[in-house]
C-alpha positions, 0 to 999 in steps of 0.5 A, spaced: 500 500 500 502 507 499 502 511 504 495 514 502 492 508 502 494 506 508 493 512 512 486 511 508 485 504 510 486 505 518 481 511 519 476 506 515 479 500 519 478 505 526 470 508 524 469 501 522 472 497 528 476 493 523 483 490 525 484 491 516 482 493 511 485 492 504 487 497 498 481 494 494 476 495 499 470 500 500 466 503 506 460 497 503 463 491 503 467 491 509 458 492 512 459 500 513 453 504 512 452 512 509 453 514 516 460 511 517 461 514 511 459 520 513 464 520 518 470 517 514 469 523 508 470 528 515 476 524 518 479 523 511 478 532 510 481 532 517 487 528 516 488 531 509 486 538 509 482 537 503 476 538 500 473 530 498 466 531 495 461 528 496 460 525 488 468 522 489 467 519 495 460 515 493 463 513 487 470 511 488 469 503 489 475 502 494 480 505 499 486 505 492 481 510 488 479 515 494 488 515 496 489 516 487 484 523 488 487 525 494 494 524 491 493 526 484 489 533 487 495 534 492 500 534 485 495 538 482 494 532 476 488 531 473 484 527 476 483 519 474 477 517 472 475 510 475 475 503 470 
């Protein structure tokens, strides 16, 4: 995992209480609700000093796809669309 992801995954795994969660993972498959969701979009605002939208978070599928937007925000590249 690369250090965004990572950190991503750990404020999933802490709002979730799960000991891991992957790269590939996302909020609903690890039995996550909007409300939790809620909670990681403000923690990953918090932790990264940025801005995730509402759209972003919603359609990105897994940890991996939220820490590429925040990566490629950070750098001020265009930012990749999912597969």
């Amino acid at each position: 995992m690369t250090p965004t992801e990572d950190r991503i995954a750990t404020i999933f795994a802490e709002i979730l209480g799960l000991e891991f969660v992957d790269a590939e993972d996302d909020l609903f498959s690890l039995g996550g609700d909007s409300m939790d969701g809620v909670q990681i979009q403000l923690e990953i605002e918090r932790e990264f000093e940025i801005k995730l939208p509402v759209e972003e978070f919603r359609e990105s599928e897994s940890v991996a796809r939220i820490a590429a937007w925040i990566d490629a925000t950070k750098r001020g590249e265009p930012i990749p669309k999912a597969d």
